[in-house]
Kinemage of the C-alpha trace (Angstrom):
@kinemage 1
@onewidth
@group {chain A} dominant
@subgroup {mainchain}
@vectorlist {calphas} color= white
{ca unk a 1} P -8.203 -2.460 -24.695
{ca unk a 2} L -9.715 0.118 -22.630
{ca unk a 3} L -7.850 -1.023 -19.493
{ca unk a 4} L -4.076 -0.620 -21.698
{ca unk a 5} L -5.169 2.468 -22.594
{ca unk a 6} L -5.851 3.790 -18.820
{ca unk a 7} L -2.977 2.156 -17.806
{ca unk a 8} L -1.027 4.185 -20.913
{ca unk a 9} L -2.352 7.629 -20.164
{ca unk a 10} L -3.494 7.063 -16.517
{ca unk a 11} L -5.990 9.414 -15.085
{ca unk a 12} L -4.196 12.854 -15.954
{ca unk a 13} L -4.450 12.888 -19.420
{ca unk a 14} L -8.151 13.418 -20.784
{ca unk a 15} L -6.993 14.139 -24.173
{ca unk a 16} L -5.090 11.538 -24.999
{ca unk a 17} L -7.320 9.185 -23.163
{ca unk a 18} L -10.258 10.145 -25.776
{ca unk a 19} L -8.145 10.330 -28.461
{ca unk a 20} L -7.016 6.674 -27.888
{ca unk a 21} L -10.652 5.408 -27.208
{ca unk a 22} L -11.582 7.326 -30.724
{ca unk a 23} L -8.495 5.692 -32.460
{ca unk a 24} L -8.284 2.266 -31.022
{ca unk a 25} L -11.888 1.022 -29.807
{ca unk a 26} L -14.587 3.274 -31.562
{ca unk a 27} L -13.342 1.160 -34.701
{ca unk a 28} L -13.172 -1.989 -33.491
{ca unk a 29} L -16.504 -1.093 -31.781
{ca unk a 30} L -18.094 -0.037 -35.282
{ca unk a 31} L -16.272 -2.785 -38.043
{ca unk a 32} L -18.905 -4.045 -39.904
{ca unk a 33} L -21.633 -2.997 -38.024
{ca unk a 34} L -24.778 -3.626 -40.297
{ca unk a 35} L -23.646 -7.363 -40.411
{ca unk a 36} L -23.448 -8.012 -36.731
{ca unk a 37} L -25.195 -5.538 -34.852
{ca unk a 38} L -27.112 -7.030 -32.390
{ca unk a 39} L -30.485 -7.238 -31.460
{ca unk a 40} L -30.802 -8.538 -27.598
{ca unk a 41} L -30.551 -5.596 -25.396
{ca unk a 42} L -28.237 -7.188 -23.173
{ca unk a 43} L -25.453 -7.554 -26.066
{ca unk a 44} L -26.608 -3.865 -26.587
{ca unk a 45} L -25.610 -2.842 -22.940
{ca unk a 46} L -22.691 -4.981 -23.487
{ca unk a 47} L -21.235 -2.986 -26.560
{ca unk a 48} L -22.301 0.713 -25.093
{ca unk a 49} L -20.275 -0.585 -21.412
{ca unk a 50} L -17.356 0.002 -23.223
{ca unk a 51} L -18.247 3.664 -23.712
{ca unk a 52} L -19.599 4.175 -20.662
{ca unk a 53} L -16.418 3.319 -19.297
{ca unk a 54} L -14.159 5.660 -21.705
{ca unk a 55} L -16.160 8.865 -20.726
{ca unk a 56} L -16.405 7.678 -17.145
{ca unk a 57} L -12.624 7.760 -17.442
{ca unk a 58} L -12.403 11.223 -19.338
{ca unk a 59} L -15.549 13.100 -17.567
{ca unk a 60} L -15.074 11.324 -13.814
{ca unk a 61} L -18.198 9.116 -12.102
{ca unk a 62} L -19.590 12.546 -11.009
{ca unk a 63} L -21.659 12.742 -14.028
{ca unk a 64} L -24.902 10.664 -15.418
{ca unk a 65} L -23.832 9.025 -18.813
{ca unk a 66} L -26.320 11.387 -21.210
{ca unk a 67} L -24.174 14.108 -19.820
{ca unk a 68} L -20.894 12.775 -20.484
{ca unk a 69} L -21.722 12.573 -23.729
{ca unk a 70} L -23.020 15.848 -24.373
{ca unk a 71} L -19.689 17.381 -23.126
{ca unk a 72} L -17.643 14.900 -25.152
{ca unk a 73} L -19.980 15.197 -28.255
{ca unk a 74} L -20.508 11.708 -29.108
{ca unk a 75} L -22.887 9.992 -29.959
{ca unk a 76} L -24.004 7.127 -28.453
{ca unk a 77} L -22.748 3.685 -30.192
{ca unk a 78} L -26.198 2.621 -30.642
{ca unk a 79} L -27.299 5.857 -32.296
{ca unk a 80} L -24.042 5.571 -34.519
{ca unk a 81} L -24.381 1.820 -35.623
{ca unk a 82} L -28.191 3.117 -36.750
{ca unk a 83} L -26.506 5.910 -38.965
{ca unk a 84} L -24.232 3.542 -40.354
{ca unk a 85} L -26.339 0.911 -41.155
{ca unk a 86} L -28.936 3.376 -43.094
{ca unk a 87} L -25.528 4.436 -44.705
{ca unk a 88} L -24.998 0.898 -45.830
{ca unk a 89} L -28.354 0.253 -47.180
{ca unk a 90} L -28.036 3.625 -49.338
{ca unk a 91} L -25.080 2.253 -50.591
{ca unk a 92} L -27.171 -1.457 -51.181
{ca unk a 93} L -30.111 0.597 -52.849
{ca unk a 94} L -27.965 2.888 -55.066
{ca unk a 95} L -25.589 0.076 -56.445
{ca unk a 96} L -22.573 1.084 -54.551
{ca unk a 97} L -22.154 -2.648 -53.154
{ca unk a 98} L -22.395 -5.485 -55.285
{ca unk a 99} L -25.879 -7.247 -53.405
{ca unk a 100} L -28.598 -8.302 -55.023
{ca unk a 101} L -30.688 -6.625 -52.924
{ca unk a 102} L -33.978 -8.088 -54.817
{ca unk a 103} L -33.933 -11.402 -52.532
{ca unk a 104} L -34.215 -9.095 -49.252
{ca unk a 105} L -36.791 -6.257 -50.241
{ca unk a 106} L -38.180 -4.736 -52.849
{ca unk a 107} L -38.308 -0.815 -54.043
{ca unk a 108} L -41.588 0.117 -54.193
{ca unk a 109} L -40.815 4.212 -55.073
{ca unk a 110} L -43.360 6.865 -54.245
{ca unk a 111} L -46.945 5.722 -53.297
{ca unk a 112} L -49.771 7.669 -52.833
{ca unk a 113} L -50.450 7.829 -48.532
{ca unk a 114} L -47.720 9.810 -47.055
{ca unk a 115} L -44.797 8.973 -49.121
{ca unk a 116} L -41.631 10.672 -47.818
{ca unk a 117} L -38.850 9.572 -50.835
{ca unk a 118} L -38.805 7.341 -54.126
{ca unk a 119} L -37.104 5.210 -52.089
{ca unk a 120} L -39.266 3.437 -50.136
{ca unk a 121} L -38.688 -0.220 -49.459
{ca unk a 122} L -41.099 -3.034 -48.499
{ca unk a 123} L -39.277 -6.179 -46.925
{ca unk a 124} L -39.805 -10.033 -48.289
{ca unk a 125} L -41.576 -12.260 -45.446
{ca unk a 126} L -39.123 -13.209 -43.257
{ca unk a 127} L -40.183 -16.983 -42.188
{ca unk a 128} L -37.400 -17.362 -39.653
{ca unk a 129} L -36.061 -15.397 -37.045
{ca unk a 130} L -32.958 -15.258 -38.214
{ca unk a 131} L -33.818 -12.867 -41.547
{ca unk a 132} L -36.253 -11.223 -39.267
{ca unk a 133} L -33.442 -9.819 -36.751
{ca unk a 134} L -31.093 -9.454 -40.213
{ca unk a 135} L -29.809 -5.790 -41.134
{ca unk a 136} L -32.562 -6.016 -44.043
{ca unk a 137} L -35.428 -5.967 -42.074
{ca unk a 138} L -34.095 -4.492 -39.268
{ca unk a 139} L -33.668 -0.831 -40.872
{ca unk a 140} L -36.746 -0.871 -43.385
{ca unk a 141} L -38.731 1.254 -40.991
{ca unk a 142} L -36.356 3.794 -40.208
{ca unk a 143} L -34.984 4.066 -44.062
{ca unk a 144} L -38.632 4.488 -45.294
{ca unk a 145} L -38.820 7.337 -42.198
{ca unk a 146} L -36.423 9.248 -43.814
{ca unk a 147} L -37.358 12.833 -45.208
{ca unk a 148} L -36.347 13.091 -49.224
{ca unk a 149} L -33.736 15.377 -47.815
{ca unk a 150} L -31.442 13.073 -45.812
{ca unk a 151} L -31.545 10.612 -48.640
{ca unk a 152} L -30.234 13.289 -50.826
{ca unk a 153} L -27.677 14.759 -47.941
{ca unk a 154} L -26.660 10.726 -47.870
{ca unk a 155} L -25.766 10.948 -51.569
{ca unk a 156} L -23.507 14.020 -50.973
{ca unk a 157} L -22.201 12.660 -48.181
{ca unk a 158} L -20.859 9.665 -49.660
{ca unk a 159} L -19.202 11.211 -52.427
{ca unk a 160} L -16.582 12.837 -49.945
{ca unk a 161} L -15.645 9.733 -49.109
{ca unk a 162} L -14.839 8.151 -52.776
Protein backbone atom coordinates (compact mmCIF):
# COMPACT_ATOMS: atom_id res chain seq x y z
CA UNK A 1 0.00 0.00 0.00
CA UNK A 2 2.71 2.21 0.99
CA UNK A 3 4.67 1.57 -2.23
CA UNK A 4 1.13 2.78 -4.52
CA UNK A 5 1.02 5.52 -2.52
CA UNK A 6 4.83 6.72 -3.25
CA UNK A 7 4.41 5.80 -6.56
CA UNK A 8 0.94 8.16 -6.52
CA UNK A 9 2.45 11.23 -4.95
CA UNK A 10 6.18 10.49 -5.62
CA UNK A 11 8.71 12.24 -3.53
CA UNK A 12 7.45 15.98 -4.01
CA UNK A 13 4.43 15.89 -2.31
CA UNK A 14 4.79 15.55 1.64
CA UNK A 15 1.29 16.45 2.22
CA UNK A 16 -0.46 14.33 0.35
CA UNK A 17 1.95 11.57 1.03
CA UNK A 18 0.89 11.80 4.93
CA UNK A 19 -2.41 12.40 4.26
CA UNK A 20 -2.65 9.11 2.25
CA UNK A 21 -0.62 7.07 4.89
CA UNK A 22 -3.25 8.66 7.61
CA UNK A 23 -6.25 7.73 5.29
CA UNK A 24 -5.31 4.47 3.77
CA UNK A 25 -2.80 2.47 6.16
CA UNK A 26 -3.08 4.02 9.75
CA UNK A 27 -6.61 2.19 9.55
CA UNK A 28 -5.83 -0.82 8.22
CA UNK A 29 -2.82 -0.67 10.61
CA UNK A 30 -5.23 -0.06 13.72
CA UNK A 31 -8.72 -2.38 12.72
CA UNK A 32 -9.39 -4.23 15.56
CA UNK A 33 -6.47 -3.79 17.38
CA UNK A 34 -7.26 -5.16 20.98
CA UNK A 35 -8.13 -8.54 19.25
CA UNK A 36 -4.94 -9.06 17.37
CA UNK A 37 -2.31 -7.01 18.62
CA UNK A 38 0.60 -8.85 18.94
CA UNK A 39 2.84 -9.80 21.47
CA UNK A 40 6.36 -11.07 19.83
CA UNK A 41 8.48 -8.10 19.29
CA UNK A 42 9.40 -9.09 15.97
CA UNK A 43 5.58 -8.87 14.68
CA UNK A 44 5.89 -5.55 16.70
CA UNK A 45 8.85 -4.26 14.48
CA UNK A 46 6.96 -5.70 11.69
CA UNK A 47 3.73 -3.48 12.14
CA UNK A 48 5.80 -0.09 13.24
CA UNK A 49 8.18 -0.83 9.61
CA UNK A 50 5.36 0.36 7.94
CA UNK A 51 5.59 3.72 9.71
CA UNK A 52 8.96 3.97 9.71
CA UNK A 53 8.79 3.88 6.15
CA UNK A 54 5.85 6.62 5.68
CA UNK A 55 7.83 9.31 7.70
CA UNK A 56 11.08 8.17 6.14
CA UNK A 57 9.23 9.09 2.96
CA UNK A 58 7.70 12.48 4.30
CA UNK A 59 10.77 13.63 6.71
CA UNK A 60 13.82 12.08 4.32
CA UNK A 61 16.50 9.25 5.87
CA UNK A 62 18.35 12.30 7.35
CA UNK A 63 16.50 11.97 10.50
CA UNK A 64 16.44 9.19 13.51
CA UNK A 65 12.79 7.77 13.67
CA UNK A 66 11.85 9.47 17.38
CA UNK A 67 12.43 12.63 15.47
CA UNK A 68 10.35 12.06 12.59
CA UNK A 69 7.74 11.62 14.66
CA UNK A 70 7.97 14.50 16.76
CA UNK A 71 7.82 16.77 13.63
CA UNK A 72 4.93 14.78 12.17
CA UNK A 73 3.13 14.48 15.61
CA UNK A 74 2.30 10.95 15.70
CA UNK A 75 2.39 8.73 17.79
CA UNK A 76 3.99 5.71 17.53
CA UNK A 77 1.62 2.61 16.44
CA UNK A 78 2.57 0.79 19.44
CA UNK A 79 1.80 3.66 21.79
CA UNK A 80 -1.60 4.07 19.82
CA UNK A 81 -2.76 0.32 19.79
CA UNK A 82 -2.08 0.71 23.90
CA UNK A 83 -4.56 3.77 23.95
CA UNK A 84 -6.96 1.95 22.04
CA UNK A 85 -7.01 -1.10 23.68
CA UNK A 86 -7.48 0.68 27.31
CA UNK A 87 -10.28 2.45 25.23
CA UNK A 88 -11.80 -0.90 24.49
CA UNK A 89 -11.67 -2.31 27.88
CA UNK A 90 -13.49 1.01 29.24
CA UNK A 91 -15.97 0.32 26.88
CA UNK A 92 -15.92 -3.78 28.19
CA UNK A 93 -16.03 -2.47 31.92
CA UNK A 94 -18.75 0.20 31.46
CA UNK A 95 -21.22 -2.03 29.36
CA UNK A 96 -20.69 -0.33 26.12
CA UNK A 97 -19.90 -3.85 24.36
CA UNK A 98 -21.96 -6.70 24.88
CA UNK A 99 -18.94 -9.17 26.77
CA UNK A 100 -19.35 -10.84 29.63
CA UNK A 101 -16.44 -9.64 30.93
CA UNK A 102 -16.89 -11.84 34.32
CA UNK A 103 -15.10 -15.02 32.61
CA UNK A 104 -11.83 -12.77 31.94
CA UNK A 105 -11.42 -10.61 35.23
CA UNK A 106 -13.08 -9.49 37.89
CA UNK A 107 -13.79 -5.72 39.34
CA UNK A 108 -12.48 -5.55 42.48
CA UNK A 109 -13.27 -1.40 43.04
CA UNK A 110 -11.24 0.62 45.49
CA UNK A 111 -8.97 -1.28 48.00
CA UNK A 112 -7.21 -0.01 50.70
CA UNK A 113 -3.02 0.07 49.49
CA UNK A 114 -2.67 2.64 46.88
CA UNK A 115 -5.83 2.45 45.02
CA UNK A 116 -5.85 4.84 42.03
CA UNK A 117 -9.83 4.34 40.64
CA UNK A 118 -13.00 2.11 41.53
CA UNK A 119 -12.05 0.46 38.72
CA UNK A 120 -9.51 -1.72 39.41
CA UNK A 121 -9.44 -5.14 37.84
CA UNK A 122 -7.78 -8.41 38.96
CA UNK A 123 -7.38 -11.03 36.02
CA UNK A 124 -8.70 -14.93 36.25
CA UNK A 125 -5.56 -17.45 36.13
CA UNK A 126 -4.69 -17.78 32.84
CA UNK A 127 -3.58 -21.67 32.51
CA UNK A 128 -2.48 -21.37 28.91
CA UNK A 129 -0.53 -19.10 27.03
CA UNK A 130 -2.87 -18.29 24.83
CA UNK A 131 -5.34 -16.22 27.51
CA UNK A 132 -2.12 -15.12 29.03
CA UNK A 133 -0.91 -13.08 25.78
CA UNK A 134 -5.00 -12.25 25.27
CA UNK A 135 -6.08 -8.41 25.31
CA UNK A 136 -7.57 -9.31 28.92
CA UNK A 137 -4.58 -9.87 30.61
CA UNK A 138 -2.49 -8.08 28.56
CA UNK A 139 -3.83 -4.45 29.64
CA UNK A 140 -4.81 -5.22 33.41
CA UNK A 141 -1.64 -3.56 34.58
CA UNK A 142 -1.73 -0.53 32.70
CA UNK A 143 -5.77 -0.03 33.19
CA UNK A 144 -5.32 -0.46 37.01
CA UNK A 145 -2.21 2.33 36.46
CA UNK A 146 -4.52 4.70 35.45
CA UNK A 147 -5.11 7.95 37.62
CA UNK A 148 -9.14 8.36 38.50
CA UNK A 149 -8.78 11.20 36.08
CA UNK A 150 -8.11 9.51 32.73
CA UNK A 151 -10.82 7.04 33.50
CA UNK A 152 -13.14 9.90 33.85
CA UNK A 153 -11.48 11.96 30.68
CA UNK A 154 -12.17 8.26 28.90
CA UNK A 155 -15.87 8.61 29.74
CA UNK A 156 -16.03 12.13 28.15
CA UNK A 157 -14.16 11.15 25.52
CA UNK A 158 -16.30 8.50 24.34
CA UNK A 159 -19.38 10.33 24.39
CA UNK A 160 -18.10 12.55 21.37
CA UNK A 161 -17.98 9.75 19.53
CA UNK A 162 -21.76 8.33 20.05
Amino acid sequence: MLGSIKRTFGYSNKTGIKTAFKGLVIPILEYACPVWNPYLVKHTKALEANQRRASRLICGPDKEYPERLLELKWDSLELRRKYLSLVQMYKIIFGYCVINYHHYFDVIGITRTRSKHEYKIRPKVARSNYFKYSFFHRYINDWNSLPSEVCHLLAFSLLKFH
